[in-house]
N, C-alpha and C positions, 0 to 999 in steps of 0.2 A: 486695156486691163485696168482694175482700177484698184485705188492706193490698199494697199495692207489693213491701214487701219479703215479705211471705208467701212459701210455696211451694206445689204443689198434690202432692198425696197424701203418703207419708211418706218417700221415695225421696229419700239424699241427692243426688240427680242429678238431681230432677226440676223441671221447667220453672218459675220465677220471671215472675212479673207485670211488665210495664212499669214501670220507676223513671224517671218523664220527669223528675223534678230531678237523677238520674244522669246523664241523658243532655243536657240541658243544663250544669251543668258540667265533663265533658268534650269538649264542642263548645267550651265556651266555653276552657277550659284549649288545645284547637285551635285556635282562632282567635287566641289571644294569642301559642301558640310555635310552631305550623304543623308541630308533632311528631306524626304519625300512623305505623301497621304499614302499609306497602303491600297492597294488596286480594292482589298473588299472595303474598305472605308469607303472609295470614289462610286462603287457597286452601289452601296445603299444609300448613299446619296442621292443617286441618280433615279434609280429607282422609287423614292419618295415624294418626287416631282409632281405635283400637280394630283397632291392626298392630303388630307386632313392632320396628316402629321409630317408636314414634308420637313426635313433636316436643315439644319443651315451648315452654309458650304465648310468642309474641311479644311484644317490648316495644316501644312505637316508640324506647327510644333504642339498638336493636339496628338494626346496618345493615342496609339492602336486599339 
């Protein structure tokens, strides 16, 4: 299996392995200041991807 932070093929775009100590300390960083992106923020984000007006990524200390 290979490392977390790995990536697979040579593509700088291409999909990265599960980091579960990443995703434990931003859970935990959440549960301490209850700072998250709203799901429809992350929504239109995503969805802008690879359009003429694609978004730049959300932060949660940008308002809803």
């Amino acid at each position: 299996m290979a490392p977390a932070s790995s990536t697979r093929g040579s593509s700088a775009s291409a999909i990265r392995e599960p980091d579960i100590a990443e995703d434990r300390l931003r859970y935990q960083a959440f549960r301490r200041t209850g700072r998250a992106v709203p799901i429809k923020v992350v929504k239109a984000w995503v969805a802008s991807w690879d359009s003429s007006d694609e978004l730049l990524r959300p932060d949660c200390s940008d308002p809803a």
